[in-house]
C-alpha positions as CSV (number, residue, x, y, z in Angstrom):
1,X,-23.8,13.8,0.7
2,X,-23.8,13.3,4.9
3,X,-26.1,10.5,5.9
4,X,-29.5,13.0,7.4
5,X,-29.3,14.3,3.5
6,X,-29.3,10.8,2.2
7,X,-32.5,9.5,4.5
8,X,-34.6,12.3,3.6
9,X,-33.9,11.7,0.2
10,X,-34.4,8.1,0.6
11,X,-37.7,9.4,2.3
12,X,-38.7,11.5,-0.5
13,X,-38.4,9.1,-3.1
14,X,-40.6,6.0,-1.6
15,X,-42.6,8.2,-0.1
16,X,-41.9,7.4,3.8
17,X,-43.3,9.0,7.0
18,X,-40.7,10.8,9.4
19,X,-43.3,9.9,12.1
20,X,-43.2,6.1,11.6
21,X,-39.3,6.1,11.2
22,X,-39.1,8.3,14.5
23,X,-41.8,5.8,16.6
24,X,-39.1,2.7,14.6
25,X,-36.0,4.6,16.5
26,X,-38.3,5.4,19.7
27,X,-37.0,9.0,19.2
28,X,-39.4,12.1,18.9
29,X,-40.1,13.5,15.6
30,X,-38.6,17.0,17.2
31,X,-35.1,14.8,17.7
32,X,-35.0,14.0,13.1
33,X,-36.1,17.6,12.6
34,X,-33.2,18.8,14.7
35,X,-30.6,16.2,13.1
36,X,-32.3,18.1,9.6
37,X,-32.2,21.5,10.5
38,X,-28.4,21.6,11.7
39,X,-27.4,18.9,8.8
40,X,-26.0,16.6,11.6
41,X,-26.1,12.8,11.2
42,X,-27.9,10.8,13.9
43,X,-26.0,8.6,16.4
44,X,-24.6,5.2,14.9
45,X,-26.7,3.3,17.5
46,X,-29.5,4.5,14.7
47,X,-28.1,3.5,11.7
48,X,-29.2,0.0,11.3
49,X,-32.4,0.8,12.5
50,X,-32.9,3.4,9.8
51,X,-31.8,0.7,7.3
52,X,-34.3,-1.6,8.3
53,X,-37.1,0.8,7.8
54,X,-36.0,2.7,4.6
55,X,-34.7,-0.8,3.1
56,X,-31.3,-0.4,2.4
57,X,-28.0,-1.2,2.7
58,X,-25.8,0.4,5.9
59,X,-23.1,0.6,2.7
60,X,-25.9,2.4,0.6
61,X,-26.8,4.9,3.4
62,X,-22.8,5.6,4.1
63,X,-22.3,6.6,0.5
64,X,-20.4,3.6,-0.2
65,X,-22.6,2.7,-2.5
66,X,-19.7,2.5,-5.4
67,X,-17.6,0.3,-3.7
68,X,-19.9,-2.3,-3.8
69,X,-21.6,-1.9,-6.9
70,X,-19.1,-4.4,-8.8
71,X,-19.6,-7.0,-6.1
72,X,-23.7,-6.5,-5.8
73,X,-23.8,-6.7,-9.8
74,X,-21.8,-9.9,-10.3
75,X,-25.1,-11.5,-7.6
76,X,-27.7,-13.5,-9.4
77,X,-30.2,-10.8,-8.4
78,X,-32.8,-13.5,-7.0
79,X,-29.9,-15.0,-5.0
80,X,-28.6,-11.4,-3.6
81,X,-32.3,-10.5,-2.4
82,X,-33.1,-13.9,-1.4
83,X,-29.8,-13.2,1.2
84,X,-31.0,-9.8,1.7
85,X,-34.0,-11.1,2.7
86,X,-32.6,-14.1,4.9
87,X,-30.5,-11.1,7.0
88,X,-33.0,-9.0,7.3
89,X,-35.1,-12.0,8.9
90,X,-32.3,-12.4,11.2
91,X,-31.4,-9.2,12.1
92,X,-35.2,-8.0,12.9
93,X,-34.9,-11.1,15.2
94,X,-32.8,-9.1,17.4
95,X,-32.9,-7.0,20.6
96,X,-32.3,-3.6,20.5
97,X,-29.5,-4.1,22.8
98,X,-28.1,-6.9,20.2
99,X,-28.9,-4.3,17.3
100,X,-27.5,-1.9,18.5
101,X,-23.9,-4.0,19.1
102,X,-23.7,-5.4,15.7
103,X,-24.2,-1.8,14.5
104,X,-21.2,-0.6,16.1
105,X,-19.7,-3.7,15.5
106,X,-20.1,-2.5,11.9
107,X,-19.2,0.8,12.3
108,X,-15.9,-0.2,14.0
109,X,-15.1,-2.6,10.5
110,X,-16.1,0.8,8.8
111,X,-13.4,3.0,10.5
112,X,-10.8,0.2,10.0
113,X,-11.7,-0.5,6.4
114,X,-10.9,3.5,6.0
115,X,-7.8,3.6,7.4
C-alpha cells in the first residue's frame, strides 16, 4: 500500500480532517488532493509531520509495520507509550527546519537499512 493510501486510511478510521492536517504541513488542501488523485506520496520533508498529527509511527506509515511488531510486543505497553509519549514531547519541541532534518535523517537510515 504506498504511503497517500495509507494516511487516508489512517484518516478514515479516526475520523481526521484533511483541512487540519494540510494547515499542520502549511500546504493547501488542493496540494493532498493532488498527492490523492495521482496516488503519489508526498515529499519526505512531510512525513514526520504527518506522523505527528495522525499519531503514528514513521515505521507504521512506511508499511514497516511487521518488522517491528516483535520488538513493539516484547514493550511493557505503559513503558512503550510512556517513551512514545516522551519523543513525541521532544520532537514537537522542534523547528520545522530541525524537523524537517531528523526526518531525512530518518529517511536516509531507511534507504541504508534496505539495502
Amino acid at each position: 500500500m504506498s504511503i497517500i493510501n495509507r494516511i487516508i486510511q489512517i484518516m478514515d478510521k479516526k475520523h481526521l480532517n484533511q483541512s487540519e492536517l494540510c494547515n499542520k504541513l502549511g500546504i493547501r488542501d488542493s496540494t493532498f488532493s493532488t498527492w490523492k488523485t495521482r496516488g503519489t506520496d508526498p515529499p519526505a520533508k512531510y512525513i514526520l509531520l504527518i506522523c505527528e498529527y495522525l499519531n503514528v509511527s514513521a515505521d507504521y506509515l512506511l508499511g514497516k509495520e511487521e518488522k517491528n511488531t516483535n520488538i513493539i510486543n516484547s514493550y511493557n505497553e505503559k513503558q512503550f507509550d510512556e517513551t512514545i509519549k516522551q519523543v513525541s514531547e521532544a520532537f514537537s519541541k522542534l523547528s520545522f527546519s530541525d524537523k524537517t532534518k531528523v526526518m531525512s535523517l530518518i529517511a536516509e537510515l531507511s534507504e541504508k537499512n534496505e539495502k
